[in-house]
C-alpha positions as CSV (number, residue, x, y, z in Angstrom):
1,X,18.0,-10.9,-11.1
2,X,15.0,-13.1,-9.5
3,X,16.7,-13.4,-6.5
4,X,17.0,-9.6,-6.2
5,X,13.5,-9.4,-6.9
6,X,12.2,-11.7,-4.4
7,X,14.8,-9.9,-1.1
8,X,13.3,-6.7,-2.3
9,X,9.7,-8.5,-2.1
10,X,10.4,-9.9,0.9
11,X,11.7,-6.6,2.7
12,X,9.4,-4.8,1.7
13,X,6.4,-7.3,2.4
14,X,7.8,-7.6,6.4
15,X,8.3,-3.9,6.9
16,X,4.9,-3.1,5.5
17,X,3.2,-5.8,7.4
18,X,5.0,-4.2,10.7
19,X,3.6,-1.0,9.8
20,X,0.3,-1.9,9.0
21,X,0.0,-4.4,11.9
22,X,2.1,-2.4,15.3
23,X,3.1,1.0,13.4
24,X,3.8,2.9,16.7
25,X,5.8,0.2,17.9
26,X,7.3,-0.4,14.5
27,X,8.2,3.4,13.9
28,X,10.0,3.3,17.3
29,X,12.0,0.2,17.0
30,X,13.2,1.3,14.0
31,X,14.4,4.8,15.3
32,X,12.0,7.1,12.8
33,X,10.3,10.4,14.4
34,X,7.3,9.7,16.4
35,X,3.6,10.4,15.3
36,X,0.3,10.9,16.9
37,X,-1.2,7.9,15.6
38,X,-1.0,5.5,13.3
39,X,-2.5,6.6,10.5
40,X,0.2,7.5,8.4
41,X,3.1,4.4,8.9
42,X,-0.3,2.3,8.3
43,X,-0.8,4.0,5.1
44,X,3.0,3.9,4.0
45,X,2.8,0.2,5.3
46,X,-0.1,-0.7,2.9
47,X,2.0,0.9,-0.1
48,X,4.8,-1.4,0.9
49,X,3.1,-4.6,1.0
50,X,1.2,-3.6,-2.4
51,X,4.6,-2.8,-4.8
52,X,5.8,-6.3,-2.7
53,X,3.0,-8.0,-4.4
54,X,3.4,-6.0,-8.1
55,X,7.3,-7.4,-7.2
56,X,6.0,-10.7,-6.6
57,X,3.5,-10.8,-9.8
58,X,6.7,-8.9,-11.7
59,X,8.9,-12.2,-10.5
60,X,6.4,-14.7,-11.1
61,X,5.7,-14.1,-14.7
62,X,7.6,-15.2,-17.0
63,X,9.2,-12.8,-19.6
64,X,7.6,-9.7,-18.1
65,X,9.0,-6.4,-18.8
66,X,7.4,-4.5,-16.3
67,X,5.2,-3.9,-14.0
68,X,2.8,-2.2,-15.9
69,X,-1.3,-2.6,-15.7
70,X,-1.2,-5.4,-13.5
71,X,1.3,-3.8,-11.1
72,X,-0.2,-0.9,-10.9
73,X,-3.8,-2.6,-9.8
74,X,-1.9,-4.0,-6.9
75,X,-0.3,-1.0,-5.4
76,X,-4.1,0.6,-5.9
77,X,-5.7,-2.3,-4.4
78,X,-3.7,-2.3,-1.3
79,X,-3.6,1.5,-1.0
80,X,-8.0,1.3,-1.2
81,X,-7.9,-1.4,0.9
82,X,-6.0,0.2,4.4
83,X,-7.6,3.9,3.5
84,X,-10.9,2.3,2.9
85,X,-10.3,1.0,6.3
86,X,-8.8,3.5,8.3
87,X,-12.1,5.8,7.2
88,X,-14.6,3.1,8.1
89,X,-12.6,2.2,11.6
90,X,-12.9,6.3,12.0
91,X,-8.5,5.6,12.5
92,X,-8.3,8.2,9.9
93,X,-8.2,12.3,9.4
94,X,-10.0,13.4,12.2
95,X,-11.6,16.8,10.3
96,X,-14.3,16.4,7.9
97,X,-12.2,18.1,5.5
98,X,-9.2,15.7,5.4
99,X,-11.8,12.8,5.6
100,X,-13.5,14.1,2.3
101,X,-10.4,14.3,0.4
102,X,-9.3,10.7,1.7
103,X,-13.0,9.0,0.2
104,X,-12.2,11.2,-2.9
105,X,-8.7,9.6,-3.1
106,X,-10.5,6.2,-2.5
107,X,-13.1,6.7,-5.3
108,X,-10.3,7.6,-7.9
109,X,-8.1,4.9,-6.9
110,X,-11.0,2.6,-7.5
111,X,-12.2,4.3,-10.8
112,X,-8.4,3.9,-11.7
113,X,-8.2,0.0,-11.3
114,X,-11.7,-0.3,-13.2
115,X,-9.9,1.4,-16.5
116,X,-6.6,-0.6,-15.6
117,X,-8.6,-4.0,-15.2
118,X,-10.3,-3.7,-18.5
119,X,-7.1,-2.6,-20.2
120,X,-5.3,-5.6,-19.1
């Protein structure tokens, strides 16, 4: 069972790190449909590396049962982190519109890891 826990962590820690790092070259090495930027493998890639580290926490403690709270702050953490980026690097939507609704999505993933940090 640990073992299958730390391959998944590990393929899904390398194939988010591709994305996030070379996502147009990434994308086309691995055969997927092309994209006009970036923005979205980097975003998929920054989901992948944070459920590799709620795998990792989920391996490294013993008796868990779950993910749960902690997990959760994680996949949050990293998602914040690359959009958070993307809008400040102006990589991001390029209306005002989709912009908006991205530092909305931030805010609430933030607000969500306050309430999930003092429930843990």
């Amino acid at each position: 069972m640990q073992q299958l826990l730390w391959i998944e962590t590990l393929l899904k820690l390398s194939v988010g790190l591709a994305l996030v790092l070379a996502p147009l070259s990434t994308i086309k090495l691995f055969g997927l449909p092309p994209t006009g930027s970036g923005f979205w493998p980097r975003l998929l890639g920054s989901l992948l590396i944070g459920i590799a580290g709620a795998l990792f926490l989920e391996g490294s403690v013993p008796e868990s049962r779950g993910l749960g709270l902690a997990g959760c702050l994680i996949v949050n953490f990293s998602a914040v982190s690359m959009m958070s980026a993307l809008l400040v690097l102006e990589a991001g939507p390029p209306s005002a519109r989709g912009r908006a609704v991205m530092w909305a999505l931030v805010i609430l993933l933030v607000w969500l890891s306050v309430l999930e940090i003092a429930n843990l």
